[in-house]
PyMOL Python script that loads the backbone (N, CA, C, O; Angstrom):
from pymol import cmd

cmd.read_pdbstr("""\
ATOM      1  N   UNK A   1      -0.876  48.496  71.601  1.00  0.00           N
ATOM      2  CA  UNK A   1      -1.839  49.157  70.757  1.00  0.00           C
ATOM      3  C   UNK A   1      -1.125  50.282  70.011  1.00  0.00           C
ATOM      4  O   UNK A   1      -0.277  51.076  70.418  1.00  0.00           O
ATOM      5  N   UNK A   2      -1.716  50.134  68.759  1.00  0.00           N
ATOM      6  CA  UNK A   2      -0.570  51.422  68.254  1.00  0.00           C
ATOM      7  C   UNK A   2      -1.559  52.627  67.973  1.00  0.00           C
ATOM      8  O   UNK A   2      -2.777  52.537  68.126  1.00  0.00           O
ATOM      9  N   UNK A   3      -0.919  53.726  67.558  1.00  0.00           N
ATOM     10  CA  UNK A   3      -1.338  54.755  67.407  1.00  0.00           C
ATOM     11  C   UNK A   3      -2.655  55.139  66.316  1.00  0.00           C
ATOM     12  O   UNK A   3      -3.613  55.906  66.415  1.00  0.00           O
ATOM     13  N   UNK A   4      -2.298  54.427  65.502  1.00  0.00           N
ATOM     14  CA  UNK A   4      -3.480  54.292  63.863  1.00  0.00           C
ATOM     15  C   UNK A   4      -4.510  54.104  64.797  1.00  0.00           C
ATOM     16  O   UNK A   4      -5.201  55.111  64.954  1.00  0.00           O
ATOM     17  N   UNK A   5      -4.855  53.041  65.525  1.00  0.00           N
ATOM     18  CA  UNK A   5      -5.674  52.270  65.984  1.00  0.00           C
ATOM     19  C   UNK A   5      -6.320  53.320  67.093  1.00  0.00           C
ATOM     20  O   UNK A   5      -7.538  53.485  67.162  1.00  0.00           O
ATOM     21  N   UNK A   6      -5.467  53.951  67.875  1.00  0.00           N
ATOM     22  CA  UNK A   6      -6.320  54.483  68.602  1.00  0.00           C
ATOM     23  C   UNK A   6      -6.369  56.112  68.451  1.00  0.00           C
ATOM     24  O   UNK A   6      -6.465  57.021  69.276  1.00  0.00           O
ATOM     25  N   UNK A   7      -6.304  56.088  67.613  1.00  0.00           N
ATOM     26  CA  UNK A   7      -6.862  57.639  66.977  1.00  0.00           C
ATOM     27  C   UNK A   7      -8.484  57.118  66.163  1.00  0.00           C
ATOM     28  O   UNK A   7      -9.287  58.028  65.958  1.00  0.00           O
ATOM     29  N   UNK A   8      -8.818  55.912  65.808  1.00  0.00           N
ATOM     30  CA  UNK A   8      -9.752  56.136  65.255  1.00  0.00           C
ATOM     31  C   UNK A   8     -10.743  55.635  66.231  1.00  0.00           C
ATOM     32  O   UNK A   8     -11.783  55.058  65.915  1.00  0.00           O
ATOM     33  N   UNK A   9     -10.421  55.849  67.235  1.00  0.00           N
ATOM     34  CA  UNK A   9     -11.607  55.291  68.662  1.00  0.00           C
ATOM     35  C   UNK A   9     -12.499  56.740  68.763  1.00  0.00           C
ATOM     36  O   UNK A   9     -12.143  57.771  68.191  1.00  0.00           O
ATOM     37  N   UNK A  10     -13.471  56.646  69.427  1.00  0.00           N
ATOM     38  CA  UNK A  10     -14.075  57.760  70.094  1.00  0.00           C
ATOM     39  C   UNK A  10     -13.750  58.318  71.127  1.00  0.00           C
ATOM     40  O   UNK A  10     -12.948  57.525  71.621  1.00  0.00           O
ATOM     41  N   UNK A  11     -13.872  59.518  72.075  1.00  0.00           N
ATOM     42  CA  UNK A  11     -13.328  59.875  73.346  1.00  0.00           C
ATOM     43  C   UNK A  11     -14.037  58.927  74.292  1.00  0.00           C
ATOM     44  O   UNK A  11     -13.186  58.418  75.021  1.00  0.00           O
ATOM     45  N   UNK A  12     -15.231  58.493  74.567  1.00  0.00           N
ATOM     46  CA  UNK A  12     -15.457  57.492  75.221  1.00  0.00           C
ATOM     47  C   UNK A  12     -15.111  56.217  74.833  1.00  0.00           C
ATOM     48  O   UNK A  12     -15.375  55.402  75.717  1.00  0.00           O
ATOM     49  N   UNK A  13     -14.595  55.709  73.793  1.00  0.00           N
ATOM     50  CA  UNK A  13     -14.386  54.444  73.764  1.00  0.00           C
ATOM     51  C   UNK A  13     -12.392  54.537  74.126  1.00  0.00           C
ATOM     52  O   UNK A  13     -11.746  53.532  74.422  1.00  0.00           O
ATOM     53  N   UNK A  14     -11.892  55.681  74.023  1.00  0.00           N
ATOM     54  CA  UNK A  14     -10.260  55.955  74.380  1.00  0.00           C
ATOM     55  C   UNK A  14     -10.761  56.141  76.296  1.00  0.00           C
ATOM     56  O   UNK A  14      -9.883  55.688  77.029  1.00  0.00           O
ATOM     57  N   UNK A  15     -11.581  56.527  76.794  1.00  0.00           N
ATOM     58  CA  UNK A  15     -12.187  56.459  77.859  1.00  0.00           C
ATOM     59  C   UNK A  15     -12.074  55.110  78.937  1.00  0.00           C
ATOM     60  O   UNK A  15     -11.505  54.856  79.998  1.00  0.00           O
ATOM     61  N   UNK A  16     -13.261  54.214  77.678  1.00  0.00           N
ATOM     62  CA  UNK A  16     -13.456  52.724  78.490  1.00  0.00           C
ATOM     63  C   UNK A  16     -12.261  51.925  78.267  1.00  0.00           C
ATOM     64  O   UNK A  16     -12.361  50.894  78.933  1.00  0.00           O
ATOM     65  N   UNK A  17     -10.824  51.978  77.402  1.00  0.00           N
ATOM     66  CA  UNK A  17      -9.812  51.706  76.724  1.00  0.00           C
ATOM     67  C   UNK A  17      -9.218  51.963  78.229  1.00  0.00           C
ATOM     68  O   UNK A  17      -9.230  51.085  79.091  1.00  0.00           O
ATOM     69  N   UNK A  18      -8.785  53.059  78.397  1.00  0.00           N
ATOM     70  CA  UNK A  18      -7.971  53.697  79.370  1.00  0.00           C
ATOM     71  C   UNK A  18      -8.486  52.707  81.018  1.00  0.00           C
ATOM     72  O   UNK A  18      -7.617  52.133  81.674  1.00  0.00           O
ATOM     73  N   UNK A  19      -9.635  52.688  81.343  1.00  0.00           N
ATOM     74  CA  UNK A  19     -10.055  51.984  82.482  1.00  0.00           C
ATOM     75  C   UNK A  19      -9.850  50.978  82.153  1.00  0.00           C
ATOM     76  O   UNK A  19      -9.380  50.437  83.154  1.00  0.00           O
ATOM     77  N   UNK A  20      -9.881  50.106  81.185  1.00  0.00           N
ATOM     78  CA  UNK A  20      -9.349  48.649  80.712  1.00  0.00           C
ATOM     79  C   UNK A  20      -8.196  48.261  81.164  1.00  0.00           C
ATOM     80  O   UNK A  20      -7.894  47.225  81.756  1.00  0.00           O
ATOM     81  N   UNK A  21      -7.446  49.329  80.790  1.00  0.00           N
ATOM     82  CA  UNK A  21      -5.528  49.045  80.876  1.00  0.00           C
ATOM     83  C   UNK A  21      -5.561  49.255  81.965  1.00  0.00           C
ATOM     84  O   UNK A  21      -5.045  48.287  82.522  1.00  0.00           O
ATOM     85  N   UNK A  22      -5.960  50.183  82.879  1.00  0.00           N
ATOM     86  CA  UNK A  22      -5.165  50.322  84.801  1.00  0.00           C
ATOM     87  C   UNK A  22      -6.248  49.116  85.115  1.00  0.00           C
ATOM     88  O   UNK A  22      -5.817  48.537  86.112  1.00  0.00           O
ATOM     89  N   UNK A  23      -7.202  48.638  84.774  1.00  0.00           N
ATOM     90  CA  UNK A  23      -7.226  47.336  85.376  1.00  0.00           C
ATOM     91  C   UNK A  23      -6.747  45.998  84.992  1.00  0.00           C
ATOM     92  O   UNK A  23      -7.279  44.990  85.458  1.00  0.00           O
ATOM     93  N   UNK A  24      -5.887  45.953  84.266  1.00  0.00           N
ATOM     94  CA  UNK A  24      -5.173  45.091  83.391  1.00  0.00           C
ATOM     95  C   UNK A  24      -3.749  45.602  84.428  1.00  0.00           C
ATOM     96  O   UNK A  24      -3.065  44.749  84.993  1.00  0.00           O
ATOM     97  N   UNK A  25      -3.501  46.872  84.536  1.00  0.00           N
ATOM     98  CA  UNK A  25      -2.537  46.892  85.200  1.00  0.00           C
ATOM     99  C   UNK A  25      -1.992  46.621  86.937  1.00  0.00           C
ATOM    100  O   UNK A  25      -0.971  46.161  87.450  1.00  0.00           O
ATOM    101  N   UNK A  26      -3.212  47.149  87.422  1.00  0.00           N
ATOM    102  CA  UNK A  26      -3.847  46.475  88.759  1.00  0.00           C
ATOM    103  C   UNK A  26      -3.391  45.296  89.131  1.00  0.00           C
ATOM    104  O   UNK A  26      -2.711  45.020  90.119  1.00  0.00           O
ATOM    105  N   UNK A  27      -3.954  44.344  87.968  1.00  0.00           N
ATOM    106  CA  UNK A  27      -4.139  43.089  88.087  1.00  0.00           C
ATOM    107  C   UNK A  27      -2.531  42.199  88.150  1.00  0.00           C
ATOM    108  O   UNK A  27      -2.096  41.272  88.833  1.00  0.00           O
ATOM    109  N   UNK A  28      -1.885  43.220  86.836  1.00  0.00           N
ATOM    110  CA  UNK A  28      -0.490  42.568  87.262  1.00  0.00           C
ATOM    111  C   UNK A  28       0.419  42.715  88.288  1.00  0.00           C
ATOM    112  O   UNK A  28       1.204  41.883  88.745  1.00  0.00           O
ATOM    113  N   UNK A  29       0.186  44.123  88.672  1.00  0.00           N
ATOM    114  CA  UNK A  29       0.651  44.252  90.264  1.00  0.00           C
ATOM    115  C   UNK A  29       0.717  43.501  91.532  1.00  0.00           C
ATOM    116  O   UNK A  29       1.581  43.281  92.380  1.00  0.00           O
ATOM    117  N   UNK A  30      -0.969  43.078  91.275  1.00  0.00           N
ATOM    118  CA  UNK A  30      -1.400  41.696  92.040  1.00  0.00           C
ATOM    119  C   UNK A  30      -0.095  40.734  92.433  1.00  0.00           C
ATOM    120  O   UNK A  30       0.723  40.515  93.326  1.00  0.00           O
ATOM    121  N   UNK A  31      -0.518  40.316  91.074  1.00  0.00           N
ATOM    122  CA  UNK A  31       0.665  38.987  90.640  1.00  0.00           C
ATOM    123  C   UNK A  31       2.077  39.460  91.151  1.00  0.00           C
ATOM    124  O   UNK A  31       2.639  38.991  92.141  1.00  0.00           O
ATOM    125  N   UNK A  32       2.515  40.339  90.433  1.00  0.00           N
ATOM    126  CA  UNK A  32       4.167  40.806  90.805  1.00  0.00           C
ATOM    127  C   UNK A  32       4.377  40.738  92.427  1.00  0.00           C
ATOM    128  O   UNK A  32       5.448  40.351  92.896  1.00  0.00           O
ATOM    129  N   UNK A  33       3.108  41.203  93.378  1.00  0.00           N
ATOM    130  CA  UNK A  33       3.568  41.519  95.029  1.00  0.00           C
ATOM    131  C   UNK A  33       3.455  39.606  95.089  1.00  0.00           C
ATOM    132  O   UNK A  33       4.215  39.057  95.887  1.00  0.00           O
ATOM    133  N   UNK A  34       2.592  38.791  94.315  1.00  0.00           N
ATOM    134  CA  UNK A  34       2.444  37.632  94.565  1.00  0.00           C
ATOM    135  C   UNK A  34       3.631  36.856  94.048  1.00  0.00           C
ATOM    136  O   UNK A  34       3.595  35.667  94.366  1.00  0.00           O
ATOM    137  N   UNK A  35       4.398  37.129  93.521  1.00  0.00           N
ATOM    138  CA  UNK A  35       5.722  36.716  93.027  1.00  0.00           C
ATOM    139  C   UNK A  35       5.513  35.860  92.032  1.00  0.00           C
ATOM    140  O   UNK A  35       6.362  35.029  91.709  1.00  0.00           O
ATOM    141  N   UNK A  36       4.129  36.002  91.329  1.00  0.00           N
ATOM    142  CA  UNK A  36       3.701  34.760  89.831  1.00  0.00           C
ATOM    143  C   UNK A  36       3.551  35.375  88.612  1.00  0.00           C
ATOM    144  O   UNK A  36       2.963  34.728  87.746  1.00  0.00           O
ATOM    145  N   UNK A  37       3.977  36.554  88.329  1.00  0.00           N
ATOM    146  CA  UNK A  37       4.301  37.278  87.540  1.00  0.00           C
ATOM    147  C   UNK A  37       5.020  36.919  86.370  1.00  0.00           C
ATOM    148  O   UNK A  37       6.248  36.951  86.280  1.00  0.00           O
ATOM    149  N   UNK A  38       4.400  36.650  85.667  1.00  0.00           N
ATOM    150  CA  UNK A  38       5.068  35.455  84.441  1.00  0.00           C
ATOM    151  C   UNK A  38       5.995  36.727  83.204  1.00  0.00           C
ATOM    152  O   UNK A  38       7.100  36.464  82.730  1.00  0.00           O
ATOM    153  N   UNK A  39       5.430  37.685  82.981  1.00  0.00           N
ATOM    154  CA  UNK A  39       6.156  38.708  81.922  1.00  0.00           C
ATOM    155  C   UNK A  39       5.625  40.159  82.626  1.00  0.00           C
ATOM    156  O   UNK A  39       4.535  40.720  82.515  1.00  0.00           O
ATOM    157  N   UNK A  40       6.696  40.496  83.307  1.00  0.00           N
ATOM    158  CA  UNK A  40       7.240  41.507  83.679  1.00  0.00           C
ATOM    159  C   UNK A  40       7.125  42.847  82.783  1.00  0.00           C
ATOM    160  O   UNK A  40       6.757  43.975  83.110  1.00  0.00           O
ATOM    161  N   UNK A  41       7.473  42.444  81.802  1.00  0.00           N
ATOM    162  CA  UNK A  41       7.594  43.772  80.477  1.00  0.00           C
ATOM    163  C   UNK A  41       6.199  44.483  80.300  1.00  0.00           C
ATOM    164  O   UNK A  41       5.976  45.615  79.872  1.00  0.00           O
ATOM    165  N   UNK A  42       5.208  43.401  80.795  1.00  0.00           N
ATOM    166  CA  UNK A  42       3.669  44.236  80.276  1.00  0.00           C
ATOM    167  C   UNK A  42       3.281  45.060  81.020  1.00  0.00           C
ATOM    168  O   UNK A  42       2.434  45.839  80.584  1.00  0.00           O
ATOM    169  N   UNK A  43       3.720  45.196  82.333  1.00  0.00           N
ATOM    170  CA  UNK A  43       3.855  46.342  83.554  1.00  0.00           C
ATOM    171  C   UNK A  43       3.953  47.831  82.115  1.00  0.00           C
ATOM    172  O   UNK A  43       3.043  48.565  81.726  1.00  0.00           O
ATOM    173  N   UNK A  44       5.054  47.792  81.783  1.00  0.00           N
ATOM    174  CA  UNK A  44       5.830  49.097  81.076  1.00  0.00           C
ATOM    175  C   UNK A  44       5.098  49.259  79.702  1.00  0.00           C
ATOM    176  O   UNK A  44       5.047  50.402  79.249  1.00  0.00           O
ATOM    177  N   UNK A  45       4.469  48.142  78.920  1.00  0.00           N
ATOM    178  CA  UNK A  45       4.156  48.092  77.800  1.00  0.00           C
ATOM    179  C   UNK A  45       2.742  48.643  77.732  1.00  0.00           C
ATOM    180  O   UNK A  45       2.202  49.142  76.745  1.00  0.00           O
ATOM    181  N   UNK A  46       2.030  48.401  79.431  1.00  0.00           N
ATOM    182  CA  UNK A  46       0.613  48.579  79.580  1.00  0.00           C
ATOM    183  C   UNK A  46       0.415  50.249  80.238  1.00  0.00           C
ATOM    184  O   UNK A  46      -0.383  51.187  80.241  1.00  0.00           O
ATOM    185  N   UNK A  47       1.219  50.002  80.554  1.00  0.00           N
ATOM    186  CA  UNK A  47       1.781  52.265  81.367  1.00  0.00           C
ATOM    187  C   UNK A  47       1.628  52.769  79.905  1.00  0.00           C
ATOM    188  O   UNK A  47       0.587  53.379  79.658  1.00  0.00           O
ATOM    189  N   UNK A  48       2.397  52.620  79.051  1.00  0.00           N
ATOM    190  CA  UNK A  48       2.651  53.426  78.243  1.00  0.00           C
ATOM    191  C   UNK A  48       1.343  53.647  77.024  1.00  0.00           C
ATOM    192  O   UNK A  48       0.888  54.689  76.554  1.00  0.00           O
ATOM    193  N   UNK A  49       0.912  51.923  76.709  1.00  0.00           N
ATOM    194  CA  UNK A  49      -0.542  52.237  76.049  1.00  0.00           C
ATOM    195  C   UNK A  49      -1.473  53.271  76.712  1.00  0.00           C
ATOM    196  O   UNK A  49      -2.091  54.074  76.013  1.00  0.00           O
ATOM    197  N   UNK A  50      -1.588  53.256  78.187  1.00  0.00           N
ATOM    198  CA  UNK A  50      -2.605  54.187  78.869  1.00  0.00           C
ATOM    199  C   UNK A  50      -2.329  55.597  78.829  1.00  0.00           C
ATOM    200  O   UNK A  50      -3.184  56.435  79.114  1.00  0.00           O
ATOM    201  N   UNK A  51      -0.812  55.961  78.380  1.00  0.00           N
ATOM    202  CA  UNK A  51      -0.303  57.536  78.309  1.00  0.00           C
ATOM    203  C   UNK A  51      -0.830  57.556  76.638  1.00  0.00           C
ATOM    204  O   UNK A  51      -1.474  58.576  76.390  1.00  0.00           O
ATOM    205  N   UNK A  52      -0.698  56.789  75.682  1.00  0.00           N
ATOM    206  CA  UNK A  52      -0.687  56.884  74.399  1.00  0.00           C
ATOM    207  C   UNK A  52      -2.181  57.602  74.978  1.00  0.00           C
ATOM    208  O   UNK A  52      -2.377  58.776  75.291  1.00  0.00           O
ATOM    209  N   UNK A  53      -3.229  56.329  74.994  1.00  0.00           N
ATOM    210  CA  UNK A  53      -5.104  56.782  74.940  1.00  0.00           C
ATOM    211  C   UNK A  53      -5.215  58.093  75.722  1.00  0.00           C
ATOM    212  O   UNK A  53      -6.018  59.009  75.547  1.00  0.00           O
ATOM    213  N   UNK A  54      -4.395  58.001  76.473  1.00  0.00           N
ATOM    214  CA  UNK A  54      -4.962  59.781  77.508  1.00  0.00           C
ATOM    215  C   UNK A  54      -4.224  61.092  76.451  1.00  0.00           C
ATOM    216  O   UNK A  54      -4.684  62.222  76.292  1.00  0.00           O
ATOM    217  N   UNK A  55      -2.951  60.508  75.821  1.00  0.00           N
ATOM    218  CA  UNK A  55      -3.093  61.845  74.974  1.00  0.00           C
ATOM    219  C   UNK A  55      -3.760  61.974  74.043  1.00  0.00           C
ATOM    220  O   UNK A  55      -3.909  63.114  73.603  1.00  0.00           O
ATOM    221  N   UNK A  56      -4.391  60.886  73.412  1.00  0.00           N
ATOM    222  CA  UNK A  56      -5.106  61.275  72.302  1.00  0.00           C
ATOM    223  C   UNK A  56      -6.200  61.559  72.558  1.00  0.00           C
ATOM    224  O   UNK A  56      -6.888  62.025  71.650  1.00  0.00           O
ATOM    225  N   UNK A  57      -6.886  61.351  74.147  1.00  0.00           N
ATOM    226  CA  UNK A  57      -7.894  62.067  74.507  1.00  0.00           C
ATOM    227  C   UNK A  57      -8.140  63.079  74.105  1.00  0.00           C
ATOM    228  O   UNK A  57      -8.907  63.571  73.277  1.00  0.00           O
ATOM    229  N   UNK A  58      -6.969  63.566  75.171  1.00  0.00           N
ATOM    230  CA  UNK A  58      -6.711  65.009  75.464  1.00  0.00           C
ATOM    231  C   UNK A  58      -6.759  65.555  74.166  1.00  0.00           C
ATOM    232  O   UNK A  58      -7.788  66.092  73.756  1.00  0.00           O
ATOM    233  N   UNK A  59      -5.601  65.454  73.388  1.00  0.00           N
ATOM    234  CA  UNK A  59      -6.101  65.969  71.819  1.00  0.00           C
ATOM    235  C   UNK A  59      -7.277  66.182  71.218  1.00  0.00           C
ATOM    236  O   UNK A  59      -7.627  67.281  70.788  1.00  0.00           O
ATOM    237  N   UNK A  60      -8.045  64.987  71.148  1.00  0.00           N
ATOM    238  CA  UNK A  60      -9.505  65.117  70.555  1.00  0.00           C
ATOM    239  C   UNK A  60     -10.125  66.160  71.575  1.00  0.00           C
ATOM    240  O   UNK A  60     -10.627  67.088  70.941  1.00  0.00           O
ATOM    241  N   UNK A  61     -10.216  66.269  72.528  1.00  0.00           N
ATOM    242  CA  UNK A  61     -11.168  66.762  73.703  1.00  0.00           C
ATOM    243  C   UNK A  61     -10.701  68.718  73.668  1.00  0.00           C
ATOM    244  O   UNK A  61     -11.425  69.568  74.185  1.00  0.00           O
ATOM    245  N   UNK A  62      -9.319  69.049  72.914  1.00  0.00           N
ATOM    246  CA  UNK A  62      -8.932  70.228  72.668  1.00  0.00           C
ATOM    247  C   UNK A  62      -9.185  70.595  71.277  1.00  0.00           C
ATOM    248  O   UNK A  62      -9.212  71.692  70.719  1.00  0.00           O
ATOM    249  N   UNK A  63      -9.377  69.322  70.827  1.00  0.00           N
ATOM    250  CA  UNK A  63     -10.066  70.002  69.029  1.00  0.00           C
ATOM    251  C   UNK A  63     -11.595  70.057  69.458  1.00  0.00           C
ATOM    252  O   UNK A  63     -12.155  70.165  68.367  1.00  0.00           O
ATOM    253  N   UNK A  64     -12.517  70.046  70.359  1.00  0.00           N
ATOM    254  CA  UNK A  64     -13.710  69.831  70.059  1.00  0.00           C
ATOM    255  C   UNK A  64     -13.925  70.978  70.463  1.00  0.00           C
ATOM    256  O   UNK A  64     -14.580  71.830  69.863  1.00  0.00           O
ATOM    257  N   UNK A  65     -13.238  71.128  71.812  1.00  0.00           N
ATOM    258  CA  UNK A  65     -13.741  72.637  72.050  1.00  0.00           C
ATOM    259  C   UNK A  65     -12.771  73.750  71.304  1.00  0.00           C
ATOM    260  O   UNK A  65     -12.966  74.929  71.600  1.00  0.00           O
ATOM    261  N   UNK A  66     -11.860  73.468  70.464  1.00  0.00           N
ATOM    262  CA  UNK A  66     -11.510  74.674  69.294  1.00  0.00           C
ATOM    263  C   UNK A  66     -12.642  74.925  68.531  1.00  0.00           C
ATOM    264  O   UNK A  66     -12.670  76.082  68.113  1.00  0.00           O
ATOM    265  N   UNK A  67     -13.558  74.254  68.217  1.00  0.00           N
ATOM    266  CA  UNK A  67     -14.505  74.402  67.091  1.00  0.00           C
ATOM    267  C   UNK A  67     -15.811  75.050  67.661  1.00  0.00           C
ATOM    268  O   UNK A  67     -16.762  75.280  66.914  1.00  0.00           O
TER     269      UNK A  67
END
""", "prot")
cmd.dss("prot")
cmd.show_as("cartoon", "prot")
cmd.util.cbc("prot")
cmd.orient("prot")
């Protein structure tokens, strides 16, 4: 997910986004302890979308209460 994209979400929809991905990520964990883990890379690709949405939370959630 890139950045354009999730700057124009809402704080609850960067919210339900964020619970999406750790259960997306969960899920591959699953697999990986199960050794059927078909692409490995989305472990790192799916961490990092969930740091992207939590900072832009955080951002929006520090401009709201600036105002």
């Amino acid at each position: 997910m890139k950045i354009a994209d999730i700057k124009e979400l809402t704080i609850k929809e960067l919210e339900t986004r964020k619970r999406e991905i750790r259960q997306e990520v969960f899920n591959l964990r699953i697999q990986q302890q199960g050794g059927q883990l078909e692409k490995p890379h989305m472990l790192r690709v799916l961490r990092r979308d969930a740091a992207r949405v939590e900072t832009i939370a955080t951002q929006k959630r520090k401009a709201i209460a600036a105002k």
